[in-house]
N, C-alpha and C positions, 0 to 999 in steps of 0.2 A: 519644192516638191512638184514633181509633174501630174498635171492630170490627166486619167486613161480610160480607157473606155474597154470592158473585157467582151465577147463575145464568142458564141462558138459557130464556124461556118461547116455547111454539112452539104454533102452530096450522096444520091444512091449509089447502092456500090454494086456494082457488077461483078460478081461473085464466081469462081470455077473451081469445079471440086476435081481433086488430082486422086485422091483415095475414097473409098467408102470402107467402114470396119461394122461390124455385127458383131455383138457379144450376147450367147445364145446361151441359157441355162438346161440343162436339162436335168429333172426332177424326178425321182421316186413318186408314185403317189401324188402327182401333181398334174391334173389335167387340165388346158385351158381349152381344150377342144373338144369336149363330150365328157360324158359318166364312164367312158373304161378308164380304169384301173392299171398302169403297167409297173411290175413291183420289184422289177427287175435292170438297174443301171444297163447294163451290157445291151442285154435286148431291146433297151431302149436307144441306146447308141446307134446300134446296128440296126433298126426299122428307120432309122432318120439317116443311118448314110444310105440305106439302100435306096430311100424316096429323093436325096439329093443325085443320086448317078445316076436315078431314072430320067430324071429331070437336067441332067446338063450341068450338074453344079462339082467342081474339083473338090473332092475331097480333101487333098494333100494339104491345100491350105488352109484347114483348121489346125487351130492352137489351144489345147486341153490346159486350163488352169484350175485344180483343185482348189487350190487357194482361196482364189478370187471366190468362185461358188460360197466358199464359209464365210468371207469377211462379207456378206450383204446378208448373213444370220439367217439363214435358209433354216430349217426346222428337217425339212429332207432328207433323205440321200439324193447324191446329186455329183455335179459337175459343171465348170461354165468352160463352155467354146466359143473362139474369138476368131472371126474369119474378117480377111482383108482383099480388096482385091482393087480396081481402078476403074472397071462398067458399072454402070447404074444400072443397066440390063441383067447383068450379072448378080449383084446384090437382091435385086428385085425376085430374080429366080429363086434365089435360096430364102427371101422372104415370102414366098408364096407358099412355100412346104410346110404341111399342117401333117405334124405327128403329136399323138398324146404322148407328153410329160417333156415336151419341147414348147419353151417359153423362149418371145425374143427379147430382150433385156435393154437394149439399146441399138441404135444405130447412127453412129458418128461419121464427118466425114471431114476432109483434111480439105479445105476451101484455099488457093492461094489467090495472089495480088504480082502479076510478073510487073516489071521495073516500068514499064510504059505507061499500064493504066495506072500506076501508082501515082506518075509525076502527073498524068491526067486529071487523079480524083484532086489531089493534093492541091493544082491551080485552081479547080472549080468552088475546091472550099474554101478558099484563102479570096476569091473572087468571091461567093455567097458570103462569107465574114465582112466585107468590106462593106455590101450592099445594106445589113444590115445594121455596122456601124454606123453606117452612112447616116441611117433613117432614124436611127438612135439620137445620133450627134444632134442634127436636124431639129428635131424638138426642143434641144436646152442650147442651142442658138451658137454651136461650136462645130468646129469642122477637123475631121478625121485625119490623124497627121501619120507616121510613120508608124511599123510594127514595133513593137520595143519586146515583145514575150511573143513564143509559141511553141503551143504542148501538142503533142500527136501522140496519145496513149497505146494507140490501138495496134496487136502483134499481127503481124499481115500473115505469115507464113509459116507451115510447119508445126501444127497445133491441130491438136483432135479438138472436133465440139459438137456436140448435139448436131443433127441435121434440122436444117430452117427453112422451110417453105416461104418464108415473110420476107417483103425488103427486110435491107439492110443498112446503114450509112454509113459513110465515112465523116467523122468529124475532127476539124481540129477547134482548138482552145485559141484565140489569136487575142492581146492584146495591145491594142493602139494606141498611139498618143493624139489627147483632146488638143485641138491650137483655139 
């Protein structure tokens, strides 16, 4: 039976968002911005496009889902709108538009990893795994032999997720053999 020593090596991860998406509710009777009242879908629609063309924001790519509005069990009348676009600039415009019975619901953004920094993070943490097995080994009087396993869970590309102000890491699972 061989003996191993598991660890996990991690690097910060230098992150780029390719997309950003907003999904906007708009609400009956639902004001997150003052005490009026607006009781009317439509005219509610239409005071929030009109504040987005004032402002520089395309309309054309909003995506009306009724659906979506009822499965998050809204009590209202209502609607959820789902805009996408690739500016943070851009995004940030149409999150600055304050209309009553317009709530923003989320805002996701598609962060990718192109083939270069991947084989970058991928050496660094496979180098931080080692160091660490190193210091491991090091105390129980044994020295760090060959990789025999390694896991790399984590989906690089092409995935919606919450937007993250926070680092991030890359890690993998490495394990080595104790000599």
């Amino acid at each position: 039976m061989h003996k191993t020593i598991e660890v996990s090596g991690a690097v910060k991860l230098e992150r780029k968002i390719s997309r950003y998406r907003a999904k906007i509710s708009i609400e009956v009777n639902q004001n997150p911005y003052g005490d009026e009242e607006v009781s009317d879908l439509e005219e509610i629609k239409n005071q929030y496009y009109l504040a987005l063309v004032e402002n520089g924001v395309d309309v054309n790519k909003f995506v009306e889902d009724t659906f979506e509005f009822r499965t998050y069990n809204y009590q209202a009348e209502g609607t959820m709108l789902k805009y996408e676009c690739e500016s943070q600039k851009e995004i940030s415009q149409l999150l600055d538009i304050k209309v009553p019975g317009i709530y923003i619901n989320l805002l996701e953004c598609k962060y990718i990893i192109d083939d270069e920094s991947y084989d970058e993070i991928t050496e660094a943490a496979l180098e931080d795994a080692k160091i660490r097995a190193n210091k491991i080994a090091a105390k129980i009087d044994k020295k760090v032999g060959a990789i025999v396993n390694l896991v790399d869970y984590r989906q690089l590309n092409d995935y919606w997720t919450t937007f993250n102000p926070y680092d991030e890491f890359f890690e993998l699972k490495v394990v080595f053999e104790l000599e």
